[in-house]
N, CA, C and O atoms as a MOPAC input file, in Angstrom:
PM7 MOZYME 1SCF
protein

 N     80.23400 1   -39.50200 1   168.37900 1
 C     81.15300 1   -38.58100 1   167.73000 1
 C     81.66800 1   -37.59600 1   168.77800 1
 O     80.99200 1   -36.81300 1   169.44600 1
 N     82.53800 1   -37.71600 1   168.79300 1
 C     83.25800 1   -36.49500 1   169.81000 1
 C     83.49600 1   -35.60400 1   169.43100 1
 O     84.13600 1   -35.78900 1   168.39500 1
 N     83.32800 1   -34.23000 1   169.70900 1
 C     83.21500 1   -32.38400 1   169.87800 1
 C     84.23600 1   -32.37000 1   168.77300 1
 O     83.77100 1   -31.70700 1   167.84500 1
 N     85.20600 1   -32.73900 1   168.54300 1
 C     86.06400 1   -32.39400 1   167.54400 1
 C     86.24300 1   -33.09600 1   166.11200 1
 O     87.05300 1   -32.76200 1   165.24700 1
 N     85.44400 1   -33.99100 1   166.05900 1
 C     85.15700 1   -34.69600 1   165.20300 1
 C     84.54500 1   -34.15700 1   163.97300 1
 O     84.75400 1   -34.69400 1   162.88500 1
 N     83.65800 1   -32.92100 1   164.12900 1
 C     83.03600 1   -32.59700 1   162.88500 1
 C     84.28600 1   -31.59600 1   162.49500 1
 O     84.89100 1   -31.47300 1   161.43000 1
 N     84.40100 1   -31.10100 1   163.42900 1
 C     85.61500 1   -30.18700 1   162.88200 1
 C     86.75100 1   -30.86200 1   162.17300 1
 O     87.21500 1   -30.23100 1   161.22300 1
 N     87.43500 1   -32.34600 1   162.53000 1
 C     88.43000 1   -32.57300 1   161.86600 1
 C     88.01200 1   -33.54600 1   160.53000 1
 O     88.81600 1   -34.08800 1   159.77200 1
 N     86.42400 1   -33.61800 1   160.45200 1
 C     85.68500 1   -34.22600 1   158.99000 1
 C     85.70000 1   -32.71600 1   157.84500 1
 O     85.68600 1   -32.76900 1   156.61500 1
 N     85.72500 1   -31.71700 1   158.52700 1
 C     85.30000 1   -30.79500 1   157.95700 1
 C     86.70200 1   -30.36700 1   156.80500 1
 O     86.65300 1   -30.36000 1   155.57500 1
 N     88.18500 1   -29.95700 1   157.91800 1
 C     88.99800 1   -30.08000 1   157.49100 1
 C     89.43200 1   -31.17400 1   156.51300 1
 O     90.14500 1   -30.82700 1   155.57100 1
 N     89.00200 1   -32.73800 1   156.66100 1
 C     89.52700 1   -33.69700 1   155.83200 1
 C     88.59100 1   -33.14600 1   153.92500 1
 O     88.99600 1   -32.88500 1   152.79200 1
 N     87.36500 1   -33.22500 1   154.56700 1
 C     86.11100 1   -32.94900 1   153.45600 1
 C     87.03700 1   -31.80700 1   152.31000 1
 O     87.51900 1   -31.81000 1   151.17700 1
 N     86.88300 1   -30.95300 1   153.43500 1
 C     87.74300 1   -29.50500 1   152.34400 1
 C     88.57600 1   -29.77700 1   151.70000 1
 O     88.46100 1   -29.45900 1   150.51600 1
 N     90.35700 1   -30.80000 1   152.31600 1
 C     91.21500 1   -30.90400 1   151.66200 1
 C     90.76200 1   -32.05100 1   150.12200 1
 O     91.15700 1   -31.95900 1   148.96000 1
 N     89.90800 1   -32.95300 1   150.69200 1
 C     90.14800 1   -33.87900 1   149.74100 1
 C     88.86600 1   -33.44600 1   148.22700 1
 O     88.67700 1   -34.09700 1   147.20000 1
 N     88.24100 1   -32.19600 1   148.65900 1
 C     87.55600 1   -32.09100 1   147.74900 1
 C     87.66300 1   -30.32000 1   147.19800 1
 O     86.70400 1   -29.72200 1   146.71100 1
 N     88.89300 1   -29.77800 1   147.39200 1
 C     88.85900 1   -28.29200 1   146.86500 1
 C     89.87900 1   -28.88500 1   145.73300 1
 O     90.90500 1   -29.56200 1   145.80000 1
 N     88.95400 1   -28.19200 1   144.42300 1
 C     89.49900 1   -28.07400 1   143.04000 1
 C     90.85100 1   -26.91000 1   143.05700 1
 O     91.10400 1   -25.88100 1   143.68400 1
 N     91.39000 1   -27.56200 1   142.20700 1
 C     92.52800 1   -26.86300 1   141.30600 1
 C     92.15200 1   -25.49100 1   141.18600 1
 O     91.05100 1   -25.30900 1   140.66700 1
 N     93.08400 1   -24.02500 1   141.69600 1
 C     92.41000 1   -23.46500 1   140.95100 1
 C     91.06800 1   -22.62700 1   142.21000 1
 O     90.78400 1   -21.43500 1   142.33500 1
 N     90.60600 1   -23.65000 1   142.82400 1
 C     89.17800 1   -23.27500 1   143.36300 1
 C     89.77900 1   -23.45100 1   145.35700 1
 O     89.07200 1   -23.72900 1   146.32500 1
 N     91.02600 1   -23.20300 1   145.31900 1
 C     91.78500 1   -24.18400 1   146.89400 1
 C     91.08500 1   -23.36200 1   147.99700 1
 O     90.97500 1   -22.16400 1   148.25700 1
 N     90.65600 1   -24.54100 1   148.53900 1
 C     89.91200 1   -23.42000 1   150.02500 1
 C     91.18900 1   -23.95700 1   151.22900 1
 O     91.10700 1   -23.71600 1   152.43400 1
 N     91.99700 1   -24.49400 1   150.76300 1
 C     93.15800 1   -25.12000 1   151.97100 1
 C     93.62900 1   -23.88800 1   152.71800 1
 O     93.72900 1   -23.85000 1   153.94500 1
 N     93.93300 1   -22.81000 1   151.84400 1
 C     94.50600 1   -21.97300 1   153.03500 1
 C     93.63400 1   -21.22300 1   153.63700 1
 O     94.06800 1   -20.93700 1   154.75300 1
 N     92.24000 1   -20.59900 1   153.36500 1
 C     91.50200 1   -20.14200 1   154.53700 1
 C     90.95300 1   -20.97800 1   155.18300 1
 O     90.58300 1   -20.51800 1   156.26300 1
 N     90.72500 1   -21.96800 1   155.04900 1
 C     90.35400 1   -23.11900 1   155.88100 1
 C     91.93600 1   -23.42600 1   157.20500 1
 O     91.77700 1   -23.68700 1   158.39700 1
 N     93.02700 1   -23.31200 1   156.63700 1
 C     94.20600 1   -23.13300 1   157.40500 1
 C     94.08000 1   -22.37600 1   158.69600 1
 O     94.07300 1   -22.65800 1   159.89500 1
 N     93.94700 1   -20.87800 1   157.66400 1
 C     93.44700 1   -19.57000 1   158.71200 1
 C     92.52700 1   -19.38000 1   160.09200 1
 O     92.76900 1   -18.94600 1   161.21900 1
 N     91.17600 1   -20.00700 1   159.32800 1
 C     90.20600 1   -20.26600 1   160.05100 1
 C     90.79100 1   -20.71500 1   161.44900 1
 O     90.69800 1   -20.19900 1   162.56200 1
 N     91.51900 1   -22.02400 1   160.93900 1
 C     91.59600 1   -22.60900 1   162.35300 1
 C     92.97600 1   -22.70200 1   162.75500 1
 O     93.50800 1   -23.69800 1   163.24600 1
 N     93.43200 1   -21.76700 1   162.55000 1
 C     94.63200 1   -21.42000 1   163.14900 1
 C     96.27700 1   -22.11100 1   162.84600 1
 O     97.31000 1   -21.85400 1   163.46500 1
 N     96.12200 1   -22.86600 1   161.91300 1
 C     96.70100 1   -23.92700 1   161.14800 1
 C     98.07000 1   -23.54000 1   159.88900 1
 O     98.04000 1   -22.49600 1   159.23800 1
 N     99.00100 1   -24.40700 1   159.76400 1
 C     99.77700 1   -23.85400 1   158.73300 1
 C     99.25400 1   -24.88300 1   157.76100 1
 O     98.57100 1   -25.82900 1   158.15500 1
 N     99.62000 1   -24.67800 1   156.29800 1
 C     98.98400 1   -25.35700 1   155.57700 1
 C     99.87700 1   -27.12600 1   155.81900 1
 O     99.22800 1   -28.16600 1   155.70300 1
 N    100.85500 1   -27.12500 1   156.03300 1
 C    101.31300 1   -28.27300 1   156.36400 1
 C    100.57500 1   -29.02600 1   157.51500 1
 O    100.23600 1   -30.20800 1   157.56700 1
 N    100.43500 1   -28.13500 1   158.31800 1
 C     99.60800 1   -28.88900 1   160.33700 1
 C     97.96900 1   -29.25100 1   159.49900 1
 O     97.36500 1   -30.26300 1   159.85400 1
 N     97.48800 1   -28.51700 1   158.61900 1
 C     96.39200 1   -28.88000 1   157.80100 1
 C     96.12900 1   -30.15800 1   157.11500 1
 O     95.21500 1   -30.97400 1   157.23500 1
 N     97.17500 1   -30.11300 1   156.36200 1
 C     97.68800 1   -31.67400 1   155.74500 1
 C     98.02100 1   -32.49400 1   156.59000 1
 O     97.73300 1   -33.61500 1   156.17100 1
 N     98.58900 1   -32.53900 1   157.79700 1
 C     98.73300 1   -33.81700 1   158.38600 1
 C     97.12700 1   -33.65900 1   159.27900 1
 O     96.56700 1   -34.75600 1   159.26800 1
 N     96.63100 1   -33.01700 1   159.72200 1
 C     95.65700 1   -33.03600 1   160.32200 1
 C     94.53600 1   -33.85200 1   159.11000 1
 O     93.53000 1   -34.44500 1   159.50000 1
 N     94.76600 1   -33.79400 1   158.20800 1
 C     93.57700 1   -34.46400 1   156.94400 1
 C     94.33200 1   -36.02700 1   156.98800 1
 O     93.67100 1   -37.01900 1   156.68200 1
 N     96.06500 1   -36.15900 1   157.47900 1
 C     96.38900 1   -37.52000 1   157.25200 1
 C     95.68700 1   -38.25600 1   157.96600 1
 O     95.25200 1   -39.37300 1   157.68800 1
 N     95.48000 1   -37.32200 1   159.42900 1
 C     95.67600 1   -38.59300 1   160.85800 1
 C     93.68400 1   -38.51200 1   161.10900 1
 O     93.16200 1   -38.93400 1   162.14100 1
 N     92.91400 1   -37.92800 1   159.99900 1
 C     91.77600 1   -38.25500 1   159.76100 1
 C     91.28100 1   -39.28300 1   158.99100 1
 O     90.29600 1   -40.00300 1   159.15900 1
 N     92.25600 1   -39.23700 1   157.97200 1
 C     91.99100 1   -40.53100 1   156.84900 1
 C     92.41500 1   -41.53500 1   157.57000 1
 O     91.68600 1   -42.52100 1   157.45700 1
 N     93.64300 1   -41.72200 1   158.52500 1
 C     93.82800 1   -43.11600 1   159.06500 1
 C     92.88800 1   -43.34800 1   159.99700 1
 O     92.86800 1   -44.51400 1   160.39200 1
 N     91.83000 1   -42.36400 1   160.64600 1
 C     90.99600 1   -42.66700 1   161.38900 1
 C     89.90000 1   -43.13700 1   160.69600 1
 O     89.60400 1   -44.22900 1   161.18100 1
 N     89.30600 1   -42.90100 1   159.97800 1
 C     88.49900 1   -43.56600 1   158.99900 1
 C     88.74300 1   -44.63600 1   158.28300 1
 O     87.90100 1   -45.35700 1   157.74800 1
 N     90.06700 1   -44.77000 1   158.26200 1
 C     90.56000 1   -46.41800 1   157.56000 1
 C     89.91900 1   -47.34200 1   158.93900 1
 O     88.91700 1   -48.04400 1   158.80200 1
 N     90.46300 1   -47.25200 1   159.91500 1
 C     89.96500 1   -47.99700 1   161.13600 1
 C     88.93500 1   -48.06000 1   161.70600 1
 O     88.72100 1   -49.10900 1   162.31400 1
 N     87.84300 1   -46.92800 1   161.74400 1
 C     87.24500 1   -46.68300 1   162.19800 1
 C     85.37600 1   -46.79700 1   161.68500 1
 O     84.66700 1   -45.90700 1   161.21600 1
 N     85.08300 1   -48.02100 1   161.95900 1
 C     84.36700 1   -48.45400 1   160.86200 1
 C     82.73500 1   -47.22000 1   160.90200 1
 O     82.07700 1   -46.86400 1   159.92400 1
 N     82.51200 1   -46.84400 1   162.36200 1
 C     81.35500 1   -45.88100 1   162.79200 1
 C     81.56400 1   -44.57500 1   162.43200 1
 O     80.61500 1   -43.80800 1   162.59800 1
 N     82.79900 1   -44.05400 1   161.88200 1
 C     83.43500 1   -43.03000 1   161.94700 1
 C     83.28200 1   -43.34600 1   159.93100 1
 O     82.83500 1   -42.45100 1   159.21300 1
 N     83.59800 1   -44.30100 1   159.52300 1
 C     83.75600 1   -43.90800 1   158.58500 1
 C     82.46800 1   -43.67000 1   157.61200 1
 O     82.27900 1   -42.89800 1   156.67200 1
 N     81.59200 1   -44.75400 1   158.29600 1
 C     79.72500 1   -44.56200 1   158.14200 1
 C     79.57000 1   -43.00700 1   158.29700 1
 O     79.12900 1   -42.38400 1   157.33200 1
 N     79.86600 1   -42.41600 1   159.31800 1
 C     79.23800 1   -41.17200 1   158.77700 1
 C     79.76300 1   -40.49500 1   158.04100 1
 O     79.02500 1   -39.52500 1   157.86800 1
 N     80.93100 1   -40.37600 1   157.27400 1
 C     81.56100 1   -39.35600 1   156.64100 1
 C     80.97700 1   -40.08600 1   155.26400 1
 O     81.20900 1   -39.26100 1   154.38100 1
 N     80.43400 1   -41.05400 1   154.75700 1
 C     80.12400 1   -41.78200 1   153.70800 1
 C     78.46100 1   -41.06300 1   153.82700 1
 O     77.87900 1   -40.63500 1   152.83000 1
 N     77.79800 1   -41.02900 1   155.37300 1
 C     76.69500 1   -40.46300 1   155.19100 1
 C     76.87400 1   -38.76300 1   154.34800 1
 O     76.28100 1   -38.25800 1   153.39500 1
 N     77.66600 1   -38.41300 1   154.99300 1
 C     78.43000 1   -37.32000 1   154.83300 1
 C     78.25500 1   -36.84900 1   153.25100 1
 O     77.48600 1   -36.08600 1   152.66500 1
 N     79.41800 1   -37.73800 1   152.84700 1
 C     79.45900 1   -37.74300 1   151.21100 1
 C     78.71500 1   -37.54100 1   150.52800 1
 O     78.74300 1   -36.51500 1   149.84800 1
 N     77.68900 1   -38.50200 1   150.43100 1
 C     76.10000 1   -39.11800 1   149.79100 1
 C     75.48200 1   -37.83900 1   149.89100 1
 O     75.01100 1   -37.42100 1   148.83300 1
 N     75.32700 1   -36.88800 1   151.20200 1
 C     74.43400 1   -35.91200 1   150.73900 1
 C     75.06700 1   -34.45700 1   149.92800 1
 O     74.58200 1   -33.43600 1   149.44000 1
 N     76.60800 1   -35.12200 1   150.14000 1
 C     76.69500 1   -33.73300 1   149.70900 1
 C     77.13700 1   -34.24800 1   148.47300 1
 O     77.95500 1   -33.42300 1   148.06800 1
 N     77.02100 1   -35.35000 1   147.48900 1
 C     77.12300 1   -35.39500 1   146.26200 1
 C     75.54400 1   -35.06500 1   145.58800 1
 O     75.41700 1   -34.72800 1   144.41100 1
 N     74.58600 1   -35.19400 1   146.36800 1
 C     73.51900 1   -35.61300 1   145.96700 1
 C     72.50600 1   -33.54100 1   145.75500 1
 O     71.36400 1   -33.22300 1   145.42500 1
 N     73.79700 1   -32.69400 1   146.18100 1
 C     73.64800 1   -31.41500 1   146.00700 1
 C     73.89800 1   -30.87100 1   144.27000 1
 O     73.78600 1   -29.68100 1   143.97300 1

């Protein structure tokens, strides 16, 4: 996993799982210096990395699992 990797799981994690209502997109934006659009494509060009990426996508599935299991 490379240095930037948790960071751009972190960003994908947030977008694809902040409720209606509950949006952590724009301080998560803030945080990292981001407009909410550079946010959204930054969550695109993560998901296409995980479409391809079969080691990459194992851990974000490890990922998942524990944090459903909260």
């Amino acid at each position: 996993m490379l240095a930037s990797e948790p960071r751009q799981l972190l960003i994908c994690g947030v977008c694809r799982y902040s409720r209606a209502g509950e949006s952590l997109t724009a301080p998560l934006a803030r945080r990292f210096g981001l407009s909410l659009s550079g946010l959204t494509m930054a969550r695109d060009r993560v998901e296409q990395r995980l479409r391809r990426d079969k080691k990459l996508r194992e851990t974000w599935l490890q990922i998942e699992q524990k944090l459903k299991s909260l």
